[in-house]
Structures are given as C-alpha cells and as structure tokens.
N, C-alpha and C positions, 0 to 999 in steps of 0.2 A: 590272613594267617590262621590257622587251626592251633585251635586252644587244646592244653590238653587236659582233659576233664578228671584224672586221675589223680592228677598231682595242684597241690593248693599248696603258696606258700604265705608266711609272714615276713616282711622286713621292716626290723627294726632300723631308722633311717635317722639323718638330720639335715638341715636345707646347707648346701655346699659341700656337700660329700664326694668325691670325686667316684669313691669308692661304690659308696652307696650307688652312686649314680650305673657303677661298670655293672655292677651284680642287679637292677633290676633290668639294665638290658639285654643281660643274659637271660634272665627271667622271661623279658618279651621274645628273644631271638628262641627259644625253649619251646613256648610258647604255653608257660604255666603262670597261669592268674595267680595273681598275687593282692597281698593289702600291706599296706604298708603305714607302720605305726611312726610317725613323722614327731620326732620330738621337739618340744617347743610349741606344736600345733595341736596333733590329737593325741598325744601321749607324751608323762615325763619322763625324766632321767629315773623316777623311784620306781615306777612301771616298769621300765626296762627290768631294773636289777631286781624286783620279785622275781620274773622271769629265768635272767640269767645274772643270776650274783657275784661271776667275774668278771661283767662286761665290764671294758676300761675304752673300747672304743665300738664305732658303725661301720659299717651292719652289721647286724645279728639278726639272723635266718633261722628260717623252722622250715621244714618243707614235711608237709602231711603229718605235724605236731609233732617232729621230731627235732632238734638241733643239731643242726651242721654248720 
C-alpha cells in the first residue's frame, strides 16, 4: 500500500474502542500514517484535554495539526 507522504495524522485512542478502531483503518485504507496517542499506555486523559478541552469521548484526530 502507498503511503501518503503529505498527510500525517494523530489519534487520540483508548484499547476497546470500536470506534477508534473504524477511524484508524480508514487511516490504513487512506493510506496516511498516523501515531496514535493510546490512553492508559502512552498518553493520559489530562494530555488529551490540554489538547482538545471538550473531549468527552475517542477519537480525537489532527490530520496535519489540524482538528477534525
């Protein structure tokens, strides 16, 4: 699969996310690299909300430092 080198995203994640789960494999099927900030593992709940201060749930996406 060809990556696409233009577009970099972040996802904000947690383990058992269904969700999470749909939106990175749009991510793969896209075929834009991504990092994914897994809470509970490499990133907390406090982390998230510096970020995005209305997060109430996962994912939460940046594509090329933007939020969407």
């Amino acid at each position: 699969m060809q990556t696409n080198l233009n577009n970099k995203a972040v996802v904000w994640s947690q383990a058992n996310c269904p969700a999470c789960n749909q939106a990175k494999a749009l991510l793969d099927i896209k075929g834009i690299a991504y990092e994914v900030k897994m809470l509970g593992e490499n990133a907390t709940k406090q982390e998230l909300l510096e970020v995005v201060p209305s997060a109430r749930s996962v994912p939460q996406i940046f594509l090329n430092g933007e939020y969407v």
